[in-house]
C-alpha positions in Angstrom: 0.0 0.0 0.0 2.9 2.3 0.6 4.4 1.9 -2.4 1.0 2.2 -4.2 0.7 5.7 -2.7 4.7 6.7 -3.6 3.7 5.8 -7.5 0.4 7.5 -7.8 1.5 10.8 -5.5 4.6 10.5 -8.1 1.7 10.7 -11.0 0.1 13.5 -9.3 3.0 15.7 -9.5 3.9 14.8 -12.9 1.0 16.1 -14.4 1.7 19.3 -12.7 5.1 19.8 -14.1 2.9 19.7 -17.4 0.5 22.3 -15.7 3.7 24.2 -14.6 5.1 24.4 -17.9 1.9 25.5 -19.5 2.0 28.3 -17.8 5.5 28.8 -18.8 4.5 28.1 -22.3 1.8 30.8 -22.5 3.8 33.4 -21.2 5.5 33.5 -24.3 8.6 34.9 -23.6 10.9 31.9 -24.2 10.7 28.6 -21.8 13.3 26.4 -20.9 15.5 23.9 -23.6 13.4 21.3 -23.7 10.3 22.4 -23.9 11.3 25.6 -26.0 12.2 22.4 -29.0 9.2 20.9 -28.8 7.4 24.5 -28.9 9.4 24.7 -32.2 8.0 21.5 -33.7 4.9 22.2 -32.7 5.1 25.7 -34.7 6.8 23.7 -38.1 3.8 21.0 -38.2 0.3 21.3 -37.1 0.7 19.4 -33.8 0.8 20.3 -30.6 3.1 21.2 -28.3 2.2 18.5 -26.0 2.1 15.8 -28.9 5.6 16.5 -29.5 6.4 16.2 -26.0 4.8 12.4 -25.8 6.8 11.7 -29.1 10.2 13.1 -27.4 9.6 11.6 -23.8 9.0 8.2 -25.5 12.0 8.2 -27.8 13.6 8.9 -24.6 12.4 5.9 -23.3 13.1 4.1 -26.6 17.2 5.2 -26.2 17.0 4.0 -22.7 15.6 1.0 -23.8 18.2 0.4 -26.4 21.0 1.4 -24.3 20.0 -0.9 -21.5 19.1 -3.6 -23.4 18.2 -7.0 -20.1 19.4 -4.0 -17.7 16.3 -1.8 -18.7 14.3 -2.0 -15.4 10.2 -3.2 -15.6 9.2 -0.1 -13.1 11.0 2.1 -15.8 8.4 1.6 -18.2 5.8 3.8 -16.2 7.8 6.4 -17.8 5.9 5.8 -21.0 2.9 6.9 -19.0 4.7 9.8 -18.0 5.3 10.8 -21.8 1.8 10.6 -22.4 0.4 12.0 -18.7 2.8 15.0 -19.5 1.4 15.6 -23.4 -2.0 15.6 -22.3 -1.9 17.8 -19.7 -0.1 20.4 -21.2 -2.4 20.1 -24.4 -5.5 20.2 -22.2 -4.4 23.0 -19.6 -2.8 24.9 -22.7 -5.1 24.8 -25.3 -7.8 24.5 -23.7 -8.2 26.1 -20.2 -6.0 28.8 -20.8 -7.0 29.0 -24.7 -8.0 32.6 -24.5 -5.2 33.8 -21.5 -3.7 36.3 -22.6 -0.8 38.2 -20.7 -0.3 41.8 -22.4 2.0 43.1 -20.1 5.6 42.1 -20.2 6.0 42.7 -16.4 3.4 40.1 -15.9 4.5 37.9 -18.5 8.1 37.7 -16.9 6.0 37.1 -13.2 4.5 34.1 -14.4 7.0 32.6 -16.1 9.4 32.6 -12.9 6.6 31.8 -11.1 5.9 28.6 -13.3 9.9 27.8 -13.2 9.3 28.1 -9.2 6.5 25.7 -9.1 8.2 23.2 -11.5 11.2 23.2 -9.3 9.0 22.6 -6.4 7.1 19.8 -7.8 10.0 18.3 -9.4 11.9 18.5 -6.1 9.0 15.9 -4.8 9.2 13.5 -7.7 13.2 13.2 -6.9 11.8 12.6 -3.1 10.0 9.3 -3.6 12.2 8.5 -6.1 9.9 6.4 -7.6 9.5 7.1 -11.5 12.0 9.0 -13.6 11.4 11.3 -16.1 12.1 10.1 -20.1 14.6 12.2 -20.7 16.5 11.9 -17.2 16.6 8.2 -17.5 18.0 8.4 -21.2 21.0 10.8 -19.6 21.6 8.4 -16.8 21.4 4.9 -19.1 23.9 6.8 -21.5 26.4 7.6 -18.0 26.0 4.0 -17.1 27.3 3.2 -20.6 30.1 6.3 -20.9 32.1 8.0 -19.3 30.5 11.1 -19.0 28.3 12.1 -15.5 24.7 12.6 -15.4 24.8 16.0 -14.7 27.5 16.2 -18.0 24.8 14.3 -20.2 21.9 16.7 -18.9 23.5 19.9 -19.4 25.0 18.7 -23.1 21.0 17.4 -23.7 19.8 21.1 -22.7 22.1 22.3 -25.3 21.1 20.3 -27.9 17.6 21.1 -27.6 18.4 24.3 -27.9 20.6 24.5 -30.9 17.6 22.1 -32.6 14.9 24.7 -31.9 17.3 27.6 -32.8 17.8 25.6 -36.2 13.9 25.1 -36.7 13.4 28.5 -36.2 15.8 29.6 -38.7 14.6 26.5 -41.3 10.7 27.4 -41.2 10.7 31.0 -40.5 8.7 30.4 -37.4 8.7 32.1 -33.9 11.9 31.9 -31.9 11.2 30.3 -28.6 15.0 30.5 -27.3 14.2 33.8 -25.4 15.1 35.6 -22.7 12.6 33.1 -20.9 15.1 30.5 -21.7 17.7 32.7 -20.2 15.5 32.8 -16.7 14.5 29.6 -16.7 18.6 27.8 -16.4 19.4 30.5 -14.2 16.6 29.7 -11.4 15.5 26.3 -12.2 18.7 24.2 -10.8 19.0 27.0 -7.3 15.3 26.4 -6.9 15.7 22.8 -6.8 18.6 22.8 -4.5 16.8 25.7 -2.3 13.5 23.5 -2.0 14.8 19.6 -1.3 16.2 20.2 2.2 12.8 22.0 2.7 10.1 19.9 1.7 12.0 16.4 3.0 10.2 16.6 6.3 6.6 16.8 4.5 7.5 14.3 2.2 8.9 12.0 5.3 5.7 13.3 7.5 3.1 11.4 5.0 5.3 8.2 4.3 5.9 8.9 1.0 9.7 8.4 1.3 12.3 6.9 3.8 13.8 9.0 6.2 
């Protein structure tokens, strides 16, 4: 029964990271890497944002898949519900319950997009808690360490750099909207601190309700 409630309060904060970044998405002032390339196929195709995120998250889990081979873990494939948990809700909350949002001033705009970054980082900080279901593209860095020499937090920072020379090259491609921004800029400069400010803080609520060990 523990366990059960360590996965599904895992689920639960997933789909607010998706909520999270909706926001971020709709403040259209750039959003972080990842999500700022699948922002950029969304604009070359006619899919959505959160479509392209289910088709990253599970070639994410694809490489991991490949990589690991007999080594890739039965719990890990919950992380294909996480590539589709995370697509829906962003479609749903994005284009459809904050379809007509609109934030016309840039004050606000910024407001709500470090707001977003600070809920992400709090959410996120409970998901690496339980430590119970890990995110597509987080597994594919740490399947690629386990194979390499290169550290987890080398992989991560070379797959945020990536992302953003792909949607930087899209842009330029299609002549669509640039979604590397000064967003993007905010979002790598609080998202790691935030993380690191909020662990030690929520620990003791996460211990509290049995949803990790102490």
């Amino acid at each position: 029964m523990k366990e059960i409630k360590r996965y599904l309060a895992s689920l639960i904060l997933i789909s607010c990271v998706g909520i999270g970044a909706s926001f971020a998405l709709k403040a259209a002032i750039g959003v972080g890497a990842y999500d700022a390339m699948a922002q950029s196929f969304a604009f070359s195709t006619n899919m959505k944002i959160g479509t392209w995120a289910m088709i990253i998250n599970t070639s994410c889990v694809v490489g991991q898949i490949l990589i690991l081979r007999s080594k890739f873990q039965k719990v890990q494939w919950l992380q294909l519900i996480v590539a589709f948990l995370l697509g829906s809700i962003i479609n749903f909350v994005y284009y459809t319950i904050l379809k007509n949002v609109t934030f016309d001033i840039y004050a606000i705009r910024v407001l709500v997009l470090i707001l977003a970054h600070v809920f992400i980082a709090f959410v996120i900080s409970g998901i690496m808690l339980i430590n119970r279901i890990t995110l597509p593209l987080e597994g594919l860095c740490m399947a690629i360490a386990q194979r390499t020499r290169f550290s987890f937090a080398q992989l991560r920072q070379y797959a945020d750099i990536l992302s953003i020379l792909i949607a930087v090259s899209i842009s330029l491609l299609f002549s669509v909207p640039l979604t590397i921004r000064e967003g993007t800029v905010i979002a790598m400069l609080i998202f790691g601190p935030m993380i690191g400010f909020m662990m030690p803080r929520v620990r003791r609520f996460y211990v509290q309700f049995n949803l990790m060990d102490e």
